[in-house]
ROTI-626747 format. One record per residue (C-alpha): residue number from 1; residue in three letters; x, y, z. Coordinates in steps of 0.02 Angstrom, whole numbers. Layout:
REM ROTI-626747
REC   num   residu       px       py       pz
REC   NUM      Ala        X        Y        Z
...
***
This chain:
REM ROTI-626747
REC   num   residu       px       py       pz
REC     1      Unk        0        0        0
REC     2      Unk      144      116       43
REC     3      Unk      216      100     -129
REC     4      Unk       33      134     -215
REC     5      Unk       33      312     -114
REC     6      Unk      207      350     -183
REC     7      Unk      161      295     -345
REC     8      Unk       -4      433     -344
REC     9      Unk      105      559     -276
REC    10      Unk      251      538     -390
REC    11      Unk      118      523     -558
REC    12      Unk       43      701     -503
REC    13      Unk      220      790     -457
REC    14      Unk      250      721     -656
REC    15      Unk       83      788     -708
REC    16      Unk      109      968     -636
REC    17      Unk      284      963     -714
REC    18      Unk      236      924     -912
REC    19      Unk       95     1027     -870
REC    20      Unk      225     1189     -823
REC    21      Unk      318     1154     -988
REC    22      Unk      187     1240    -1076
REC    23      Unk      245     1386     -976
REC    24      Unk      377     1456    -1110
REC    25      Unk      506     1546     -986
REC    26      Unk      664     1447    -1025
REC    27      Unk      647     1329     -879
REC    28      Unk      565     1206     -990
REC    29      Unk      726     1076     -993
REC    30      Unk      720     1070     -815
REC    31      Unk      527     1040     -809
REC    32      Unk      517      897     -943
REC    33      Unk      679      831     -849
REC    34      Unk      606      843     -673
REC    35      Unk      416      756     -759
REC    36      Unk      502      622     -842
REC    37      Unk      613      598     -678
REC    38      Unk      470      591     -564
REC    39      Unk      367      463     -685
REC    40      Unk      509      341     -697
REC    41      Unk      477      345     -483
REC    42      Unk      291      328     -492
REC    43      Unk      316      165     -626
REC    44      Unk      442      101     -518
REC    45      Unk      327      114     -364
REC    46      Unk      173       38     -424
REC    47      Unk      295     -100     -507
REC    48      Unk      364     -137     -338
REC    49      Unk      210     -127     -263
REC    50      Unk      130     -248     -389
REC    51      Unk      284     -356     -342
REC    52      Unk      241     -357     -153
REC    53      Unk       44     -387     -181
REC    54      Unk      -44     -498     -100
REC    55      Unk      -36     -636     -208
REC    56      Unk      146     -643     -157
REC    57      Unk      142     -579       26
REC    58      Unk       57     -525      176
REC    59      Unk     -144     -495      187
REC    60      Unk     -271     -378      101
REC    61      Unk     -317     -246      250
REC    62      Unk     -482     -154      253
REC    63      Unk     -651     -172      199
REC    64      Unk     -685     -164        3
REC    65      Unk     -715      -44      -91
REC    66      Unk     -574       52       21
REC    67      Unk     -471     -118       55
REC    68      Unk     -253      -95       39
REC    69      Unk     -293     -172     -136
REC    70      Unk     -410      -26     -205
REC    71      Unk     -264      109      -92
REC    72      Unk     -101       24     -203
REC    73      Unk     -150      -17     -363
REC    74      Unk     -339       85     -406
REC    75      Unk     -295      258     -332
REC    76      Unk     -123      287     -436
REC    77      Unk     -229      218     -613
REC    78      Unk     -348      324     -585
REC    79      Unk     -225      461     -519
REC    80      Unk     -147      413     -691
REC    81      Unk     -303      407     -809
REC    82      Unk     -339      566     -756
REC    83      Unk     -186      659     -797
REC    84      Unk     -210      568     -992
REC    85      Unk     -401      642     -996
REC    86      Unk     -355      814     -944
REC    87      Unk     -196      810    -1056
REC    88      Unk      -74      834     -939
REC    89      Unk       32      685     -996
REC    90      Unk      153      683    -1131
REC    91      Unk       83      670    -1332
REC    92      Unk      146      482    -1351
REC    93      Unk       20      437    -1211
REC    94      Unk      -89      386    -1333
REC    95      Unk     -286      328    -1302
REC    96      Unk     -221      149    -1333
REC    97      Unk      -96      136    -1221
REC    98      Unk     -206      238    -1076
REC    99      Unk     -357      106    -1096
REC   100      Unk     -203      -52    -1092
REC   101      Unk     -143       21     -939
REC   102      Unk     -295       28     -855
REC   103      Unk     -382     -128     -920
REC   104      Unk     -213     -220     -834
REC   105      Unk     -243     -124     -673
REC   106      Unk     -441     -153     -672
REC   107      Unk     -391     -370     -709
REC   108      Unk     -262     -368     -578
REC   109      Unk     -365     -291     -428
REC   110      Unk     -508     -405     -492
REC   111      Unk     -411     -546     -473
REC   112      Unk     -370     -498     -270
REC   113      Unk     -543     -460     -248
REC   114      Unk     -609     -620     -295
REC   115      Unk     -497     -713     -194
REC   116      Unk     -534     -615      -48
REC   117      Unk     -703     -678      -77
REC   118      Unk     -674     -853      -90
REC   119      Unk     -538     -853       18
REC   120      Unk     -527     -708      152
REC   121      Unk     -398     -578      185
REC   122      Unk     -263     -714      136
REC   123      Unk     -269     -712      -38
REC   124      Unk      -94     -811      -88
REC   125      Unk      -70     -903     -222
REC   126      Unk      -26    -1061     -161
REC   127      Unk     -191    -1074      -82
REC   128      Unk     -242    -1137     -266
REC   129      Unk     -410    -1104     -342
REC   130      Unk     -585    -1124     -283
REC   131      Unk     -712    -1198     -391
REC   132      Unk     -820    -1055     -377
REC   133      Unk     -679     -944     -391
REC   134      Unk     -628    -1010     -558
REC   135      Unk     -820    -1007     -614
REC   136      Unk     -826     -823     -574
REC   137      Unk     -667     -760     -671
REC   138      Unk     -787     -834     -804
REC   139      Unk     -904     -735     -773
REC   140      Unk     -822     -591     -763
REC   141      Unk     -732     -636     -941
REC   142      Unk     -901     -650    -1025
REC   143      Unk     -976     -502     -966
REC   144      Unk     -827     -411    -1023
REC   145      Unk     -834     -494    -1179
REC   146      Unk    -1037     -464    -1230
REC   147      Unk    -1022     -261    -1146
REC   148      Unk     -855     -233    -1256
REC   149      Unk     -950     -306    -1413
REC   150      Unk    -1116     -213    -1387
REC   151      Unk     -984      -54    -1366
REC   152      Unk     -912      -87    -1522
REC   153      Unk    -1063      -95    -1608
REC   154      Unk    -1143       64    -1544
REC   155      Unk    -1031      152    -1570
REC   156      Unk     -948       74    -1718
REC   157      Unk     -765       59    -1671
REC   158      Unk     -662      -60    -1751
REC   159      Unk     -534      -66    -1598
REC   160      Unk     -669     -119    -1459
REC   161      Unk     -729     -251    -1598
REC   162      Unk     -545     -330    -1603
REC   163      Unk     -535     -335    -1405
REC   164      Unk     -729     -403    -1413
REC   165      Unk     -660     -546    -1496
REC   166      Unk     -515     -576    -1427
REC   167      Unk     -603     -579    -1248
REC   168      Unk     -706     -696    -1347
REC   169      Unk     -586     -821    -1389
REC   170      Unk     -507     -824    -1206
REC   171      Unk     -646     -855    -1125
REC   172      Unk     -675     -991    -1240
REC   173      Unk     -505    -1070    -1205
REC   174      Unk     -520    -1037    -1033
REC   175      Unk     -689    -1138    -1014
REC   176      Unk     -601    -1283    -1153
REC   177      Unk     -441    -1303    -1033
REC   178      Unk     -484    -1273     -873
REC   179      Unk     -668    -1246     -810
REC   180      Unk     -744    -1416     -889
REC   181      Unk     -562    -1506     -846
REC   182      Unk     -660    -1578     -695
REC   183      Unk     -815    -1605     -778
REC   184      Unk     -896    -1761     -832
REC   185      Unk    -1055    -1818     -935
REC   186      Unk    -1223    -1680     -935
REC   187      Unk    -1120    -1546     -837
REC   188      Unk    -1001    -1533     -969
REC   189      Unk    -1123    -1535    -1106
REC   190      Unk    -1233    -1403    -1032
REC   191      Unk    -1056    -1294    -1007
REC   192      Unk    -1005    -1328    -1192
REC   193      Unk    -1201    -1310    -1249
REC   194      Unk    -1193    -1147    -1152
REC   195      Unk    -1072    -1053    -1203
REC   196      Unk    -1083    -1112    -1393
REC   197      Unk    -1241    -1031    -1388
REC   198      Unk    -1169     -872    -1300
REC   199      Unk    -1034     -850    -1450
REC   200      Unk    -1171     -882    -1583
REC   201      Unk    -1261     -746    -1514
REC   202      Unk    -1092     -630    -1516
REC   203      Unk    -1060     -692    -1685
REC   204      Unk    -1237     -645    -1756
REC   205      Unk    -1226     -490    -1670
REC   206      Unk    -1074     -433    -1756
REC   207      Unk    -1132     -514    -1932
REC   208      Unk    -1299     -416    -1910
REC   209      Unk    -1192     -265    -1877
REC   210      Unk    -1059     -295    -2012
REC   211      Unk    -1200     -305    -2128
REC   212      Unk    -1277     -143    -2076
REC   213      Unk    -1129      -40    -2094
REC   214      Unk    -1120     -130    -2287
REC   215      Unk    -1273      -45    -2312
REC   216      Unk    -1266      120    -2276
REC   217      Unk    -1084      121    -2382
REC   218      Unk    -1181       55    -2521
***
């Protein structure tokens, strides 16, 4: 948690600082020097910090949503986000790379969430994986799969249709390898039936779409 502070702190000392180089007074050197300086400390902070999570050592602390998970790794993405929305970070911060960052974030405090549920405050690895546990990263992977699709097709973005997919096809692998590896007979068919039917529907969806957009170009 410690680390997650300095990382917030560090990200926003670098904000202010590219933010001052649009002050043209001939200090600008010392500025970009002093905001690439002090994001180098913030990456290394929340990269040490990610190091010493949970998973790894000690205990989540707190009650969720303001838990020592949401404190080190939420507060400097968001701290971080922020400073990309209000353009206060440098021009090769693109949109891209701002949504990859905080999609990795978002999946990695997920992950210590969900194993606080299933397994308390103690949330190390080598405490393996609960059934449920396992069930609900599945979950979580389809949701994220059918809300990225119906984003793409609202509002017609090529880029959210490419992740759609892609979310597609690893929750598909993910339910192939592991969630039916333990499965035998009607529970496995109803899994397989299940989410066959779930990736027709995503497929039609994006045909039907496809199809529209043919149309209007016509």
């Amino acid at each position: 948690m410690p680390f997650g502070l300095y990382a917030t702190v560090w990200v926003m000392l670098a904000g202010v600082q590219f933010r001052r180089t649009l002050i043209q007074d001939g200090m600008n050197k010392i500025r970009t020097t002093l905001a690439y300086g002090y994001s180098v400390l913030g990456l290394g902070a929340l990269a040490i910090g990610i190091m010493m999570s949970p998973l790894f050592f000690g205990r989540i602390r707190g009650i969720f949503p303001m838990d020592s998970v949401m404190i080190a790794y939420a507060l400097p993405a968001i701290t971080a986000y922020a400073l990309y929305h209000f353009k206060l970070l440098p021009s090769f911060i693109t949109k891209k790379i701002a949504v990859i960052f905080t999609a990795a974030i978002s999946a990695f405090i997920a992950i210590h969430e969900i194993r606080r549920f299933w397994h308390g405050p103690s949330v190390h690895l080598d405490r393996g994986v609960e059934v449920g546990e396992l069930y609900t990263y599945t979950v979580i992977l389809l949701t994220a799969t059918v809300s990225t699709i119906v984003l793409a097709i609202t509002r017609k973005n090529p880029i959210l249709r490419k992740i759609g997919m892609a979310l597609a096809a690893l929750t598909a692998a993910k339910v192939f390898l592991w969630d039916t590896a333990g499965m035998q007979g009607l529970a496995r068919a109803t899994v397989f039936i299940a989410l066959g039917l779930t990736l027709a529907g995503i497929g039609w969806l994006l045909q039907v779409s496809q199809a529209s957009e043919d149309k209007k170009q016509d």
